[in-house]
N, C-alpha and C positions, 0 to 999 in steps of 0.2 A: 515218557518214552514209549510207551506203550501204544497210547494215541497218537505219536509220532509214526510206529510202525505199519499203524494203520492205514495212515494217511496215505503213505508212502508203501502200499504194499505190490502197489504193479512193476514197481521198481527196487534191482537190487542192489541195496545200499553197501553191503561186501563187497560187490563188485564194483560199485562208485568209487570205494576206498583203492583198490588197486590204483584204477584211473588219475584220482588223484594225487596219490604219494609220487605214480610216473609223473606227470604234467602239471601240475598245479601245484604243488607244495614245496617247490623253488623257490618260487616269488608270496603265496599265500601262509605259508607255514604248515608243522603237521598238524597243527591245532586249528587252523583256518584262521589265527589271528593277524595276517596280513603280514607277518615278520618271518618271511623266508630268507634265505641265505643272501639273492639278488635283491630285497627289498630295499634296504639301505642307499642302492644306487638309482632307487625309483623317484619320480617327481610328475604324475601322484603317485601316493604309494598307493600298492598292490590293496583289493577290498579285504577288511577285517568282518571274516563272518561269524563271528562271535556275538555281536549286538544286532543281525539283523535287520541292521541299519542299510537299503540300498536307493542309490544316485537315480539309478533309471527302472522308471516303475510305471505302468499304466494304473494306480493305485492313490490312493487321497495321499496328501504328508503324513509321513507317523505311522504310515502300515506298510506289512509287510509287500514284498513283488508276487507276483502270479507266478506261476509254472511257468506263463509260457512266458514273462518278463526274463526270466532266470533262463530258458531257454535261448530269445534272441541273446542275451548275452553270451552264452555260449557259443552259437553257433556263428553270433555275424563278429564277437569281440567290439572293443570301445574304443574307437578311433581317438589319437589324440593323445593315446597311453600304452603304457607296453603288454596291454592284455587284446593278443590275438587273435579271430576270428577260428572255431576250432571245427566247422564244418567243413568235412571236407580231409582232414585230418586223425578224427574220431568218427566209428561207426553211429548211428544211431541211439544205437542201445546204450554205447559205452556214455556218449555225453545225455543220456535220462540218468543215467545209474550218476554217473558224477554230480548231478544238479541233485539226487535223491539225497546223495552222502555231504555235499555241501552244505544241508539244511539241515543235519543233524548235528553242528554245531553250536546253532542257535536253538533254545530253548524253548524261544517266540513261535515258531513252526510247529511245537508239540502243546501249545494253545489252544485249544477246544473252543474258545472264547472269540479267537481270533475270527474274523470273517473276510476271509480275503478275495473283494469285487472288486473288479475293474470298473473305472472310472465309465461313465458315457459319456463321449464323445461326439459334438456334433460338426456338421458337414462344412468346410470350408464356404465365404463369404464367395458369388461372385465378382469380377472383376479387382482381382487381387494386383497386380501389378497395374493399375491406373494410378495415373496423380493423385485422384482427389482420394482411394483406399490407402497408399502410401502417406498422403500427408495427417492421415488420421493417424494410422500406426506411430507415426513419427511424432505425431503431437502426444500420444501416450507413452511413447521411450523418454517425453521427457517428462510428462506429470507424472511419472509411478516412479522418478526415480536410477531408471537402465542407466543412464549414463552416468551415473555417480560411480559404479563402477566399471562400465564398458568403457564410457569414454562417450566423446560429445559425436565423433563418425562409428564408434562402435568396434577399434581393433584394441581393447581391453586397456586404456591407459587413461582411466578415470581417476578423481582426484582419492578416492577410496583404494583403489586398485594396491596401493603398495603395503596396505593394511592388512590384506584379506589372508586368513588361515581360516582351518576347516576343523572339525568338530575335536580332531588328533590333536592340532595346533602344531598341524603344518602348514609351511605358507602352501598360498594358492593359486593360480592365475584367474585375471575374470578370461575370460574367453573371449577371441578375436575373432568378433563375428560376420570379419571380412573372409573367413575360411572354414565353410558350412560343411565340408566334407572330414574334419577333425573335430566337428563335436560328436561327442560321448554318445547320446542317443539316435542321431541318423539327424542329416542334414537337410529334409521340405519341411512344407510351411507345416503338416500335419507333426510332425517331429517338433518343430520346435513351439507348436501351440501345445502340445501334450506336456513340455516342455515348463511353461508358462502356466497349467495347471497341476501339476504334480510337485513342482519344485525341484530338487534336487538335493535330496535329504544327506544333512553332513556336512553341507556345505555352506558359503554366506547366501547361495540363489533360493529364494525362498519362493512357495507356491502362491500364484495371483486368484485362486479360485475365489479367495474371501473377498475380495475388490468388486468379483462378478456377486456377489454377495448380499456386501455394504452396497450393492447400484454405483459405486463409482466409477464403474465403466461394465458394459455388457459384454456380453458373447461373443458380437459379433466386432465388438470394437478389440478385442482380447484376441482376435483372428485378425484384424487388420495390423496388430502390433507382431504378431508371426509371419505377417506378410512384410510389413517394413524388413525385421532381422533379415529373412530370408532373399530381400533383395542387393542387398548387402555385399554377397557372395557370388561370384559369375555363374552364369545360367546353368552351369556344367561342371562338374568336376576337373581341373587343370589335366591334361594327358603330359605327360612329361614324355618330349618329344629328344631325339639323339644329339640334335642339328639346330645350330640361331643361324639364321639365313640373313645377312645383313646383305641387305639391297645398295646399289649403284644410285644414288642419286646428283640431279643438277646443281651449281652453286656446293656451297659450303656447309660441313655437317654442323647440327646446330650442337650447341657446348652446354644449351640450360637446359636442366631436367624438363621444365615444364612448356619447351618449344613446341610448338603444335602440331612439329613434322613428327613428332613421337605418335601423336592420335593416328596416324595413318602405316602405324609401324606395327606388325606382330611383335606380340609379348610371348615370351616360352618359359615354363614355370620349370623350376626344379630342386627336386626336393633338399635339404639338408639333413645329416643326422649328427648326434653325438661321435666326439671322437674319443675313441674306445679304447683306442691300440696301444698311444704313448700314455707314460705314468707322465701328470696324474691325469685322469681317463674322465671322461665329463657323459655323462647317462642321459641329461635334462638340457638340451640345449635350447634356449631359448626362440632361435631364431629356424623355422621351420622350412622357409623355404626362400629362395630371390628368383621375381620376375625380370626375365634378362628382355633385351630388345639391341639391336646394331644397325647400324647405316655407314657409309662411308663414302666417297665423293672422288675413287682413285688414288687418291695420295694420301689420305686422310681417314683412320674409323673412331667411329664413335660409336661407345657402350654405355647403356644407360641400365643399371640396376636396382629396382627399388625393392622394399622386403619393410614388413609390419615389425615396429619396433616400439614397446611401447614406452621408454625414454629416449628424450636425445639425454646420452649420457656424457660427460659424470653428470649427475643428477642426486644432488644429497638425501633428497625427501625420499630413495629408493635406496638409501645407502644400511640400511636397517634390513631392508627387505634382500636384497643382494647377502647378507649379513646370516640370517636365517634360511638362503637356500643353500647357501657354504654348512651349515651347521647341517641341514640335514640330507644330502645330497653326496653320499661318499663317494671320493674317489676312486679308492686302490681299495683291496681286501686288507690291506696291512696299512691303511694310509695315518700319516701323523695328524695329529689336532689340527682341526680346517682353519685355513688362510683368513687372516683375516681381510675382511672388504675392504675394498679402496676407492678410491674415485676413478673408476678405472672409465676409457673411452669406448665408445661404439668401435670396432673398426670394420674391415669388407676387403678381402684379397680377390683378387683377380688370377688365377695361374696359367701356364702356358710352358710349353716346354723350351729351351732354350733356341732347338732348332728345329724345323718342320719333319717328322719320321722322313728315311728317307727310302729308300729301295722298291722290290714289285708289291711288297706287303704295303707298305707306308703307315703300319699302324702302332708302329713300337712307339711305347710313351714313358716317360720316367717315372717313377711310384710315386703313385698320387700325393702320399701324402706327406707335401713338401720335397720330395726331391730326395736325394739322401747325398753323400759328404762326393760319392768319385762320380756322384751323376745330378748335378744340380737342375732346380727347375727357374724360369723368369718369373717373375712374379712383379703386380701390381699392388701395393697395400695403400688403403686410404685409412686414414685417423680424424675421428671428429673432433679431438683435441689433442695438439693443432690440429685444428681444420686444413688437412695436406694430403696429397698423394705422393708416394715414393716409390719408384723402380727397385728392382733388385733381382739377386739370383738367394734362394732360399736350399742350402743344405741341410735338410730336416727343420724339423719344428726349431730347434733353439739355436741356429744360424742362419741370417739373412746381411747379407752385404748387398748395400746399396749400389747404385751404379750412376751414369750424371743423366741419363736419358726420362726422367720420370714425363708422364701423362699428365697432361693437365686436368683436374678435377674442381669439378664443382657441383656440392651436393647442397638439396632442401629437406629440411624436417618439419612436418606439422600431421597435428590429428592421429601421432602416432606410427608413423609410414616414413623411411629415409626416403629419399628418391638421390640418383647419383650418375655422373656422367664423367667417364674418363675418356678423353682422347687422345692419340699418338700418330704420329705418321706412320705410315705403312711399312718404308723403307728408312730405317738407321745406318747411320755408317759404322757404327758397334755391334758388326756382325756375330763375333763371337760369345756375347753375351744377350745381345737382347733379339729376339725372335723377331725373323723379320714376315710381313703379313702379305701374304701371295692371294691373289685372288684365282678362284680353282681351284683352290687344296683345303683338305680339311685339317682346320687347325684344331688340334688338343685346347681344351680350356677346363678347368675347374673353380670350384668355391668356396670360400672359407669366410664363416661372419664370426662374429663376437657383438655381444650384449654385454658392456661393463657393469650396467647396473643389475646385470640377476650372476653377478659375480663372474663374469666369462675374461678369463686373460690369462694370454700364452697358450696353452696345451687345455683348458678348458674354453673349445670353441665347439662352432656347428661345420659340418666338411659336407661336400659333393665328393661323387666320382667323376671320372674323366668325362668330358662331352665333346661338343665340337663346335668348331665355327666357322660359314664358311662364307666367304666372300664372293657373292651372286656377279658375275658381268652382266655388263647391258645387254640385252638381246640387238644383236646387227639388225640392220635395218632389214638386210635379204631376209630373215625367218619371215619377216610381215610381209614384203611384197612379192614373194616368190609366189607364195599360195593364190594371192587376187591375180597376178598374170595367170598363174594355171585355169584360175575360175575363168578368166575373163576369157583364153583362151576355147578353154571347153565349151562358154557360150558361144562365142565365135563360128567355134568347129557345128554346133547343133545348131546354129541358123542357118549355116551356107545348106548341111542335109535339107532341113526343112524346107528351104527355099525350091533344090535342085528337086523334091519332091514334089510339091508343089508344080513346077514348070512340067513335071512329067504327066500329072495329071491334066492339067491344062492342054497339052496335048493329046492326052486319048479321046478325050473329051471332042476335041476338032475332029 
């Protein structure tokens, strides 16, 4: 401890301990062994800094992080998991003193012996996003193995995947490396090659530095497989926008997920979280977010939802794994011995308020979540087993009465990924039950999924908040031709001057 104090003498570790007893020994514990009071309802759980064991390290496998490794984490937090970015939050000071006191934990830190270098790193390959660097990357996702647990498109539903626990022997997820902005250590191609040489200690993701090693693949081919994961992912981080703008289009909206009039349609991404509120209360929901898209044809919309799912469930081979995140996934602070798994379905709600707000505000909406018993909301629910969509009005979570009006649906599952299409008319004659869809008004919309095979059903789902939808008109034809008569006018009006100019010089001239 002594050589500990030493180590650590720019920084005061009394004062780390404040910092963290406030913010960090919630979820961490007071002993730093990862078993805080909120830890139970984590999925991953909270880090055990006890063993010295860490996930994100610019450091070989098997040693300890840097300063400044323990620093980014502090200050940018570990997307993907419920440890927050605390820059911004905490002074300076306060988050060195908390990374000083978090090391005095582990024993491994007050090591003499220990030598703790960062890795060198060398410079990304050019021409990373070409075909022929991508088909190399790809041809090494699948000689080394990635997809046994990724998955063959890489959104984590490999034939290993339902397998996987981590050094605690809790289960794990492989990572859905169609969503670069929720991995743990930063989502470019230098993140996830650093990635691919460090490993991810604690975990099944193990470091490829020995491959670069053995010669069974180089540097620069270990950069083209950072560069495949990485394209993976859209170019950008999703902005989650207020508003799905479903466009007027000619002919009839199309009904299959995979109609080609979707490639020409904005996607709006929006996030989901755990629902928290009703018992029993779900912390780890599986399904993170749903790409929404809409068209509709005047009489007619159509809503296409897809969202990374990596069973189509039920799905028995996951029924074990659903099984062990019931076990360690609490619900309630007083919850009864966890439910046991079932072959429960994927499902996907669609919500909507029953009637459009109506007055100068127009923004009054029913509480989001689910409606409640003297103020119901419409609701769309689809089920992948039966494979069905059903209408209804939804008074809280544990009442839904159907209605005869349901949407027609039709959803595809592969590689991981639901994709899904519900359509309805715009106008019902069950005006007091089902919402009817006005073009020019913003309609309330929300979302609700369920993952059956990572135990999700009933009141353990993933929720939105309220958004909007709004139904786009054609632009009339006057917005277009009003402006070229103005042009064509104005040119008009500046020939005849030119002209009349012109003749006047021609005559001084005589």
């Amino acid at each position: 401890m002594l050589a500990l104090a030493a180590v650590l003498s720019a920084q005061d570790t009394t004062a780390g301990k404040s910092v963290y007893v406030t913010w960090c020994a919630g979820c961490h514990g007071d002993g730093g062994a990862g078993d805080g009071a909120a830890a139970a309802h984590m999925l991953p759980r909270p880090r055990n800094f006890t063993g010295g064991l860490y996930k994100i390290r610019t450091t070989a496998s098997g040693q300890l992080p840097t300063d400044a490794d323990l620093e980014r984490a502090i200050d940018d937090g570990l997307p993907g998991s419920a440890m927050p970015g605390w820059k911004g939050r905490l002074s300076d000071t306060e988050r060195r003193d908390v990374m000083a006191y978090i090391k005095t934990f582990s024993s491994f830190f007050a090591d003499t012996s220990q030598h703790v270098v960062p890795l060198k790193f060398s410079s990304p390959p050019g021409g990373g996003t070409s075909e022929t660097a991508l088909k190399v990357g790809r041809q090494f996702y699948d000689s080394i193995g990635c997809r046994k647990c990724h998955g063959d498109q890489g959104r984590g539903d490999g034939p290993s995947a339902p397998t996987l626990k981590d050094d605690a022997d809790f289960p794990i997820f492989a990572a859905d490396l169609h969503q670069n902005w929720r991995f743990r250590g930063g989502g470019s191609v230098e993140d996830i090659y650093r990635r691919l040489r460090t490993g991810l200690d604690g975990t099944p993701m193990p470091s490829f530095a020995d491959l670069i090693d053995q010669r069974f693949l180089t540097d620069e081919e270990l950069w083209r497989l950072a560069q495949y994961v990485r394209s993976l992912s859209p170019p950008t981080p999703p902005e989650v926008r207020d508003v799905v703008h479903a466009p007027q289009i000619h002919g009839t909206v199309p009904t299959s997920p995979d109609d080609s009039v979707w490639a020409r349609v904005v996607r709006y991404w929006f996030p989901l979280v755990g629902q928290v509120i009703h018992k029993s209360r779900w912390f780890a929901p599986a399904v993170s977010g749903v790409w929404v898209q809409a068209v509709h044809d005047g009489t007619t919309l159509a809503l296409r939802v897809s969202w990374d799912d990596r069973t189509e469930s039920p799905d028995s081979a996951w029924l074990k794994f659903a099984q062990r995140i019931l076990e360690t996934v609490a619900g309630d602070d007083s919850a009864p011995p966890p439910p046991k798994a079932e072959p429960w379905p994927d499902q996907l709600a669609v919500q909507f308020p029953r009637r459009l707000p109506e007055g100068s505000g127009g923004m009054e909406r029913p509480y989001f979540l689910m409606g409640a018993t003297t103020d119901p909301v419409y609701q769309w629910r689809w089920t992948s087993r039966p494979r069905r969509a059903l209408a209804g009005l939804a008074r809280g979570i544990e009442r839904f009465d159907t209605v005869a009006g349901a949407p027609a649906g039709e959803a595809l599952y592969g590689h991981g990924e639901w994709r899904l299409v519900l359509t309805r008319a715009l106008a019902t004659p069950d005006t007091a039950n089902e919402v009817q869809l006005e073009a020019g008004r913003a309609i309330p919309m929300a979302f609700f999924a369920w993952d059956g095979s990572s135990g999700e059903h009933g009141s353990r789902m993933a929720v939105s908040t309220w958004y909007f939808l709004a139904l786009d008109r054609p632009t009339p034809p006057g917005v277009f031709i009003s402006p070229v008569l103005a042009m064509l006018v104005t040119l008009g009006l500046g020939l005849v001057v030119v002209r009349r100019a012109q003749r006047r010089g021609a005559r001084h001239i005589s």
